[in-house]
C-alpha positions as CSV (number, residue, x, y, z in Angstrom):
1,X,106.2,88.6,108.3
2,X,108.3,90.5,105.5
3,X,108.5,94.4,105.7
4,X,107.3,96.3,102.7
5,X,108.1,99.3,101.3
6,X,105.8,102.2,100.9
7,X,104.8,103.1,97.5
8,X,106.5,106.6,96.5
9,X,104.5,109.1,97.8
10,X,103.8,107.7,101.0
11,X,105.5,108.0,103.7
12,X,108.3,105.9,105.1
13,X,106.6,103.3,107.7
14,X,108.1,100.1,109.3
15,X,105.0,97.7,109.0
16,X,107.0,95.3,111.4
17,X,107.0,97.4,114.1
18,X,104.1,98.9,113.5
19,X,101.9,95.5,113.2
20,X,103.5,94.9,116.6
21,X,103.4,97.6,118.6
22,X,99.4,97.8,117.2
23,X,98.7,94.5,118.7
24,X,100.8,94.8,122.1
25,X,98.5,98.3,122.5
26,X,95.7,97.0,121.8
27,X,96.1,94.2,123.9
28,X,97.2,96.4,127.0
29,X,94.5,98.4,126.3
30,X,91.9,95.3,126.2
31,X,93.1,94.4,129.8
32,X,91.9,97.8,130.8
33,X,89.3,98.1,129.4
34,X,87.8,94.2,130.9
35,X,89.0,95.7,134.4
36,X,86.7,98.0,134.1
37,X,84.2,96.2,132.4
38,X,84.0,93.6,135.0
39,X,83.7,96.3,138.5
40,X,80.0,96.3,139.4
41,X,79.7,99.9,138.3
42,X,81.3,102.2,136.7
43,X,80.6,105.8,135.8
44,X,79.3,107.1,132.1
45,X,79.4,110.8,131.6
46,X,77.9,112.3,128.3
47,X,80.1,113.9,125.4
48,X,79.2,117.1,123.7
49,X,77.1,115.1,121.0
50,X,75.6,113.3,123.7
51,X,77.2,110.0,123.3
52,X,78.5,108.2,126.0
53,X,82.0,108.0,127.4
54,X,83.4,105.3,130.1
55,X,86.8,105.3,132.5
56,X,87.3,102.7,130.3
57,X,87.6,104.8,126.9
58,X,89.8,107.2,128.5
59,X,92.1,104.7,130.0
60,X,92.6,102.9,126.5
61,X,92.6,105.9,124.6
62,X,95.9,107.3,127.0
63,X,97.4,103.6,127.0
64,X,97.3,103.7,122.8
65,X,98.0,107.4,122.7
66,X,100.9,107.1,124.8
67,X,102.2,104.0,123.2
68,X,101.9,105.3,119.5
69,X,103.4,108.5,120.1
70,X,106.2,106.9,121.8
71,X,106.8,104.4,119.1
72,X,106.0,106.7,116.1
73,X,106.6,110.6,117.1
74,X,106.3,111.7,113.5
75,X,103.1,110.7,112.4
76,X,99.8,112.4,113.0
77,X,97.5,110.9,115.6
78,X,93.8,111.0,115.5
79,X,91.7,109.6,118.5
80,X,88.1,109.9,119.4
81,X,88.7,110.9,123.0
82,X,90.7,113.4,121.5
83,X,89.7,114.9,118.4
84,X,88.9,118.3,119.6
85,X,92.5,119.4,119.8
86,X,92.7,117.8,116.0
87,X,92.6,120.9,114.1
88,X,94.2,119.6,110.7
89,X,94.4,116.6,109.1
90,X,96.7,115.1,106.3
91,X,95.9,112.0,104.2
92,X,98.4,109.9,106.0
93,X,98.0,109.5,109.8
94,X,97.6,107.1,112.7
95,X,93.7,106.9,113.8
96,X,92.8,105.0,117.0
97,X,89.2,104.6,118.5
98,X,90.1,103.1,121.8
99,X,86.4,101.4,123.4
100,X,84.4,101.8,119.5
101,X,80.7,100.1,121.1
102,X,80.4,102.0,124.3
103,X,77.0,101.4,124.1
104,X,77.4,97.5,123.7
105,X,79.8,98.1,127.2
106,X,77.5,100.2,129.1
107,X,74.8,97.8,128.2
108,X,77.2,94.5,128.8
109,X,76.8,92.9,125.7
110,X,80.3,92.2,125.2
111,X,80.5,93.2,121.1
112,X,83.2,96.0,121.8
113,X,86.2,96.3,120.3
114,X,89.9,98.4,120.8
115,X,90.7,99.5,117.3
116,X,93.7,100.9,115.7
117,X,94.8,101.4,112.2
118,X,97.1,103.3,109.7
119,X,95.6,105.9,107.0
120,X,98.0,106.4,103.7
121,X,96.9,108.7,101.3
122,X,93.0,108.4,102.3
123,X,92.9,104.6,102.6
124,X,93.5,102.5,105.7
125,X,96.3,99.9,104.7
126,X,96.9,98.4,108.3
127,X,94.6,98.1,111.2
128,X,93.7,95.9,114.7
129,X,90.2,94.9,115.8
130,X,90.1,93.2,119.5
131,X,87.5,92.4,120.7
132,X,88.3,91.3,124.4
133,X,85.3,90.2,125.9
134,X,84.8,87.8,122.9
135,X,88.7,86.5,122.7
136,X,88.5,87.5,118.9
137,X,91.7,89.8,117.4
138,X,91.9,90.6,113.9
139,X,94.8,92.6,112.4
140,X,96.2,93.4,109.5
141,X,100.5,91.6,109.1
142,X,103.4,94.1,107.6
143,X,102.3,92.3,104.1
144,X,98.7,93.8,104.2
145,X,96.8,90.2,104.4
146,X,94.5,90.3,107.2
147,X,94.6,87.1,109.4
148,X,92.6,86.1,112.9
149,X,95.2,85.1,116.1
150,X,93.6,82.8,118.4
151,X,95.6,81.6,121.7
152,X,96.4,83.3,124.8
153,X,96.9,87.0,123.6
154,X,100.3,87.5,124.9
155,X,101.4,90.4,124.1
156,X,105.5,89.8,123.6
157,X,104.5,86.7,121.2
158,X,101.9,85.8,118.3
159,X,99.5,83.2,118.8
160,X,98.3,81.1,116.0
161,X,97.4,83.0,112.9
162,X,95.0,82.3,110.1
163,X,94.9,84.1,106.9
164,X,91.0,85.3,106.3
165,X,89.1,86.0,103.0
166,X,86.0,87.1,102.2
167,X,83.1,85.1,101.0
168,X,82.5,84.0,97.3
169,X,79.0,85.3,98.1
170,X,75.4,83.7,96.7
171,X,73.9,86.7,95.3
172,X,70.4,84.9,95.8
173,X,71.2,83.8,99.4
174,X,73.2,86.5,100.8
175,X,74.3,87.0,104.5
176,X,73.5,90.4,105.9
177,X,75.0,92.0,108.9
178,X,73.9,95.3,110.3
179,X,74.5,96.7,114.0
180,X,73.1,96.3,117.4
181,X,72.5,99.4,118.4
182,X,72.1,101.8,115.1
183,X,69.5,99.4,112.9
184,X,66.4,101.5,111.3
185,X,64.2,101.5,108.9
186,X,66.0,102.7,105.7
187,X,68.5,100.3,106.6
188,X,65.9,97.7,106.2
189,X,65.0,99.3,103.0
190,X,67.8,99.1,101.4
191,X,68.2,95.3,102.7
192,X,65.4,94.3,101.2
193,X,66.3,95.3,97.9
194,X,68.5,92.0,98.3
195,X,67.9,88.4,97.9
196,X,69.1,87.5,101.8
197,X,69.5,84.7,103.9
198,X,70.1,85.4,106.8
199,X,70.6,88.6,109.0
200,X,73.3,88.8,112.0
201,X,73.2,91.8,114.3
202,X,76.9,93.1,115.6
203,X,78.2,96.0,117.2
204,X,81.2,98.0,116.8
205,X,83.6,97.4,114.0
206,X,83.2,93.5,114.6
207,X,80.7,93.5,111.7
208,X,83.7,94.6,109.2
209,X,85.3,91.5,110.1
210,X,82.4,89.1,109.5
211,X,83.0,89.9,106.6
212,X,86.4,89.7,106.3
213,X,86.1,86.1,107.7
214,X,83.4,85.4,105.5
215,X,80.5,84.9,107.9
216,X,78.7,88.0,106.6
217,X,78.5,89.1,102.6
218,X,77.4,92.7,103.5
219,X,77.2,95.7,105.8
220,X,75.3,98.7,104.2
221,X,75.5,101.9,107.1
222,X,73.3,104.7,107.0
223,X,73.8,106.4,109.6
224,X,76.4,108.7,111.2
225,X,80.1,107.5,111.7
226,X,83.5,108.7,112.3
227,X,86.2,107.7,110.3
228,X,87.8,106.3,113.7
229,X,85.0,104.2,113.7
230,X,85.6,102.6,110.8
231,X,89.2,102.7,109.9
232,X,90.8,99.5,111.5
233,X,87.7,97.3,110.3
234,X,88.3,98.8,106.6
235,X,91.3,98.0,106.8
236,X,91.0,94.8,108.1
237,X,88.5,94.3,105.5
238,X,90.9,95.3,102.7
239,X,93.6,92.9,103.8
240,X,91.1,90.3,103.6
241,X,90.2,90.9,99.6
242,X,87.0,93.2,100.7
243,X,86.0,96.8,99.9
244,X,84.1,99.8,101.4
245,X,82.0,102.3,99.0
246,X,80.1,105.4,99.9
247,X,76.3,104.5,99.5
248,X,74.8,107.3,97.2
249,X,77.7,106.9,94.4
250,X,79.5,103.3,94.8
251,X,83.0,105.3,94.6
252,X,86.0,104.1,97.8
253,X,85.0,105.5,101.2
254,X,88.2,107.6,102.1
255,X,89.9,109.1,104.7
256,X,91.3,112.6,105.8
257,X,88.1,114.7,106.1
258,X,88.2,118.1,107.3
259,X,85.1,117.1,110.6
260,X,86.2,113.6,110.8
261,X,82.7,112.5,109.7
262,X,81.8,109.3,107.2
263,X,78.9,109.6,104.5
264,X,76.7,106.5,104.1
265,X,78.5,103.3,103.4
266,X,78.5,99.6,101.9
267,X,81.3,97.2,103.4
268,X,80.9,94.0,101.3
269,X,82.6,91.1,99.6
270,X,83.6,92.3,96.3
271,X,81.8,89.4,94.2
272,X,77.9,90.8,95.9
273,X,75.7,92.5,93.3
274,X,75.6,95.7,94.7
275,X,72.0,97.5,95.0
276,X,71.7,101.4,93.7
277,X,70.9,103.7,96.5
């Protein structure tokens, strides 16, 4: 891996250490999270918006927090489990959503992921997806290719790495993904405005890298998200040659919202013919 330097007007980043102090977090943080997963119960309490929230998310969320704060004390730090003491927001900031699928946890269904990523100037340029109960770790390197590590996960060295692209999709016979939990029926709409397939169902941010792996061609959302939701798969996805678009105008999803909060989107391989709204 070869550091890069930031483009002026960002701000000064070691990718190095950054790609591995991502990985080692979110690693530590996977352990946690499959203790917890694998106890015979454990308690869900209900957030303010009524979603669900485990031990597990607030032992990861403390594990990354700590970790990235320790590592990087100068830049801004968004997480889920904490956003309510967020009360600003620049365009360049760390942004961690520690246990994104609760539901897919509670539900032990295994398609949850630990997910950490750098925003610079709206866009996420480095990110982690682990998926621990599925062995599968995606990450951005200092370069910005995105690449898949298989092996034993250790957290003081790299396992094998593969360098991942997205499809050269067949606009007639695309590959559709969509999630587990959040499918309805204008999502089918839309879908069916396509030639596809085949559909997979994924939860979490996982379904960003199908299609950074090219498994899947495309991923419309509409429905609610938060940009930690999202941030580690886009940038996965970028590092792997894909893109991310807001669904009502086609123009780059971006980052540094006032509430946090994601319009509508289209995660694809950039060769599918997209679909108006």
């Amino acid at each position: 891996m070869t550091t890069q330097r930031m483009p002026k007007g960002r701000s000064s980043m070691d990718y190095e250490k950054l790609v591995s102090v991502m990985r080692a977090l979110s690693l530590q943080a996977g352990d946690k999270i499959m203790e917890i997963y694998g106890q015979d119960d454990f308690e869900v309490e209900a957030k303010s918006d009524n979603s669900p929230v485990t031990a597990a998310d607030k032992a990861a969320d403390a594990i990354i927090s700590d970790g990235l704060r320790a590592a990087f004390p100068d830049v801004m730090l968004v997480t889920e489990e904490q956003s309510a003491t967020h009360i600003t927001q620049g365009k360049t900031f760390l942004i961690v959503d520690p246990l994104d699928g609760t539901k897919e946890f509670i539900h032990r269904r295994g398609d949850f992921t630990v997910n950490i990523a750098l925003v610079e100037d709206g866009t996420p340029t480095r990110g982690v997806v682990y998926a621990p109960a599925k062995s599968r770790m995606f990450f951005t390197q200092a370069d910005g290719q995105t690449v898949e590590e298989t092996g034993d996960f250790d957290k003081e060295t790299v396992g094998t790495l593969t360098p991942i692209s997205v499809s050269d999709p067949n606009n007639s016979a695309l590959m559709v993904v969509a999630s587990k939990s959040h499918r309805d029926q204008a999502t089918d709409d839309y879908i069916n405005k396509y030639a596809v397939k085949d559909m997979k169902s994924a939860g979490s941010s996982l379904k960003f890298c199908l299609i950074a792996t090219g498994e899947a061609d495309i991923y419309p959302r509409l429905g609610r998200t938060m940009e930690w939701d999202t941030a580690a798969g886009h940038a996965v996805l970028n590092g792997a040659g894909g893109a991310v678009v807001r669904f009502d105008d086609q123009t780059p999803l971006t980052y540094g919202k006032d509430d946090y909060a994601n319009p509508f989107f289209i995660a694809y391989a950039p060769d599918v013919a997209l679909k108006s709204a």
